[in-house]
N, C-alpha and C positions, 0 to 999 in steps of 0.2 A: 256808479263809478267807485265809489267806497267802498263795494262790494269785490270789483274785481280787482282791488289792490287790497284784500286782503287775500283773496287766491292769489294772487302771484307772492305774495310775501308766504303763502303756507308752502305753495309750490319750491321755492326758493329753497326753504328750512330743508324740505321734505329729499333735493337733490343734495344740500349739502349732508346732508345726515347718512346717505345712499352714498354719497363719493367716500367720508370716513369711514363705514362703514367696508366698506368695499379696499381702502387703506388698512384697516387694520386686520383682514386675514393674509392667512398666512399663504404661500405659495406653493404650498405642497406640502400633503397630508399622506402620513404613511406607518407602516406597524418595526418595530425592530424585530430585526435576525439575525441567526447566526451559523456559520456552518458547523452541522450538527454528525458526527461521524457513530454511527452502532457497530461495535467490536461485538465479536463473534465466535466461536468455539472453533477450532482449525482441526479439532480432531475431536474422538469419539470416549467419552470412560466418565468416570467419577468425577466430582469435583471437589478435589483434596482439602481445597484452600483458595478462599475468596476474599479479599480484605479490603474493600472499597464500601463507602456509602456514599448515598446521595445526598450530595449539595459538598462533596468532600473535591478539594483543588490537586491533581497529580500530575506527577513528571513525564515528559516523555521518556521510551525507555523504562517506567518502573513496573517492577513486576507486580503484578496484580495478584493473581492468581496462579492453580493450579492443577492439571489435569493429570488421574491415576496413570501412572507411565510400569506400572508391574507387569502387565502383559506385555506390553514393548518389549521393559527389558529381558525377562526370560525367551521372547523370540531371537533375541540379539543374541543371548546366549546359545541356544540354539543353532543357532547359525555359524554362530564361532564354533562350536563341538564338530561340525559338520566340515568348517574350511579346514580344521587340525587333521582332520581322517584323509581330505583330500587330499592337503599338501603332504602328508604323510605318504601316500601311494604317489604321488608327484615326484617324489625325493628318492622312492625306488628307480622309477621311469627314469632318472636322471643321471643315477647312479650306475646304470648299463648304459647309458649313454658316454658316459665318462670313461667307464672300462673299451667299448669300443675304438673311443675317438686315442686312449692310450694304442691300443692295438695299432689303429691306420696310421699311428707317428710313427711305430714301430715297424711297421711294415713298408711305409715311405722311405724309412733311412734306409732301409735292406734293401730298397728297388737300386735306392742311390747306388749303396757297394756296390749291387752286380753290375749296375753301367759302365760303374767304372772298369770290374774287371772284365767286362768284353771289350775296352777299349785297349787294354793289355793284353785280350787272346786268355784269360783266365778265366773265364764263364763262359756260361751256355746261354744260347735263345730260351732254352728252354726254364732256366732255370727267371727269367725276367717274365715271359709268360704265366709260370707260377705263381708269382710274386704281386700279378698285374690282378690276377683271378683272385688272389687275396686280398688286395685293395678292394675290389668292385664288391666282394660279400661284405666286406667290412661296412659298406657305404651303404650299401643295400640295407643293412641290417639297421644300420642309425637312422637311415630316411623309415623304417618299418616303426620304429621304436616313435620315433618324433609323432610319425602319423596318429600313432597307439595314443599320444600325451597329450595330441589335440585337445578332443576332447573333456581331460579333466582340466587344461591351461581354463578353456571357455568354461566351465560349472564354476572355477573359479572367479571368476569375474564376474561372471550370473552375483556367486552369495558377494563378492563386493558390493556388486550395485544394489540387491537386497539390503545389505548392510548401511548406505549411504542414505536408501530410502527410509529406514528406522531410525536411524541418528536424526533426520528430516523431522520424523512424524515424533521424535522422543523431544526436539525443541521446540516443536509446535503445542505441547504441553504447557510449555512456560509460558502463560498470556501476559502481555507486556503493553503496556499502553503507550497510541501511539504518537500522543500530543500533548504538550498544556492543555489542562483544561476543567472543568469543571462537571463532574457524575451529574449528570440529567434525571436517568432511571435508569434503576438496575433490575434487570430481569431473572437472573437467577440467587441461587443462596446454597455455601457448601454444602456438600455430602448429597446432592442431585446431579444424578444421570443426564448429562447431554453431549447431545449430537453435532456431528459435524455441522455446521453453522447456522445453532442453534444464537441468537441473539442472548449477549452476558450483559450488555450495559452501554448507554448513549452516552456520549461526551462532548461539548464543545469550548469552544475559548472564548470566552465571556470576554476577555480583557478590553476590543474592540468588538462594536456591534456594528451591522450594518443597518440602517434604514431605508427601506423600500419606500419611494415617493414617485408619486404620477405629476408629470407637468403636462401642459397642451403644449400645441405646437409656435402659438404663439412667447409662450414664455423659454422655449428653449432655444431661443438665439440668446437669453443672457444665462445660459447654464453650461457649466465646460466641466474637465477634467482638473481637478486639482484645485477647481475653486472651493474655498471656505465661504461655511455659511452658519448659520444660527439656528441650533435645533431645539425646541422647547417641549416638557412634558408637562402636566400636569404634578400640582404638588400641593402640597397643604397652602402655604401661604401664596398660592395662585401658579405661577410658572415659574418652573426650573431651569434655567438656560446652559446650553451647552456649546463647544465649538466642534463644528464638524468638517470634511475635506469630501466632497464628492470623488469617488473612485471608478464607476462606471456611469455610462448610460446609454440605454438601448438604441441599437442601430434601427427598429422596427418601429411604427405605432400599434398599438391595441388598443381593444375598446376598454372604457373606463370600471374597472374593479367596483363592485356594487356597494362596498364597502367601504371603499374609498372617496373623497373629495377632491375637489382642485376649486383654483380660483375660480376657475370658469367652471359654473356646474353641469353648465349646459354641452359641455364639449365632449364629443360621443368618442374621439381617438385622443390618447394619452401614449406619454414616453416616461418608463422606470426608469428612476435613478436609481445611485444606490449613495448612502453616505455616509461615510466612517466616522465613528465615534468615540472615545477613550470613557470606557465604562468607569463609573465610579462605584459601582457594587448597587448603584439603584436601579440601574436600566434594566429590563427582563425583556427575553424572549417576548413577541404578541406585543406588546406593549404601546398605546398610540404615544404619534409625534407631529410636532408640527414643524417643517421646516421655512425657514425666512430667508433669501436669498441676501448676500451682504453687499451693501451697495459698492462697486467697483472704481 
């Protein structure tokens, strides 16, 4: 009898130690991220001027860099040499155009006279017939002339839209960063050849992290959008405590991350969160966390 009240008394110890136990983890274990952007080379040449390093914080908008634009610009040039010679023979084409169309005002106002003076018996048919045959070369001649200028109107507008595609390819030179955020790595280094998107350098914004956490499906009736909760790291003097704001969670289950924990270890389908964090410059990429659900 004294025997089995001390197993029940160990028994006892043994479940309350398993219930604390079982109290004091946490509800979901996860790594931090972040969305992480790689800028890229937009076009092909030299690389003038690079002035970013890693672990360096920049503006959206700032220019970073800088890719050789000399060939560019002498094709530009080019090209303008090319629109001056056109418009130049354009400007003839246009110039007998002008002379004709003076011609058919002048030849319109002389149809007028003679109408009039065959309405007084002072003219001839013949002489408005004349008049009519000089109209229609006149017209013949400026629809010949127009057709002739086709042509150089379209080559013109060819080197425009050539021209608008160099102005394109000459600001894609300027690599300009397109976020807050903090240099990851940086893959290239001035005065190296690279290619059209060729990878220059990863960035993201550390400011807010997110944290990826697996719940079962038991624990997520008390997990919503916009609930705050308590995320903990590791730290010297034990745990660092944070407040966090869940932002999403997954519409699907998966199976449980090999790497990851939950309360239930044993639970083969799990749901991502995700939960926002306001970095204080300790939190890193990878980084484990533990989150605590805040009682409601």
């Amino acid at each position: 009898m004294k025997n089995m009240k001390i197993i029940m008394a160990l028994a006892s110890v043994s479940l309350l130690l398993a219930c604390n136990d079982n109290a004091n983890k946490a509800d979901g274990y996860g790594n931090f991220e972040a969305t992480e952007i790689t800028v890229s080379a937009e076009n092909t040449g030299k690389l003038m001027s690079f002035t970013i390093d890693e672990g360096a914080i920049i503006m959206p908008d700032e220019l970073v860099g800088v890719i050789d634009t000399i060939p560019l610009h002498l094709q530009k040039e080019q090209l303008l040499v090319q629109k001056d010679v056109i418009n130049a023979k354009s400007k003839g084409v246009l110039s007998q155009i002008h002379v004709l169309q003076a011609k058919l005002k002048t030849a319109n106002t002389n149809k007028t006279r003679i109408e009039n003076l065959i309405k007084d018996n002072a003219g001839t048919q013949k002489q408005l017939d004349d008049i009519d045959g000089e109209i229609a070369v006149i017209k013949n001649s400026i629809r010949s002339i127009e057709i002739q200028n086709a042509p150089v109107v379209n080559e013109l507008k060819s080197i425009d839209v050539q021209l608008e595609q160099l102005n394109d390819q000459i600001e894609k030179c300027r690599i300009t960063n397109p976020i807050h955020g903090t240099v990851l790595s940086k893959y290239a280094q001035p005065n190296e050849i690279v290619t059209y998107g060729k990878p220059l350098y990863k960035i993201a914004d550390l400011s807010t992290m997110e944290l990826r956490v697996y719940v079962s499906e038991t624990q997520l009736a008390n997990v919503s959008i916009g609930q705050s909760v308590t995320v903990k790291i590791d730290d010297q003097d034990g745990m660092k405590t944070y407040e966090g704001k869940i932002s999403w969670i997954a519409s699907e289950a998966e199976f449980t991350p090999k790497i990851i924990q939950t309360k239930e270890e044993r639970v083969a389908l799990v749901y991502a969160v995700k939960v926002l964090v306001q970095n204080d410059g300790s939190l890193k990429i990878g980084m484990p966390a533990e989150m605590w659900l805040n009682p409601k």
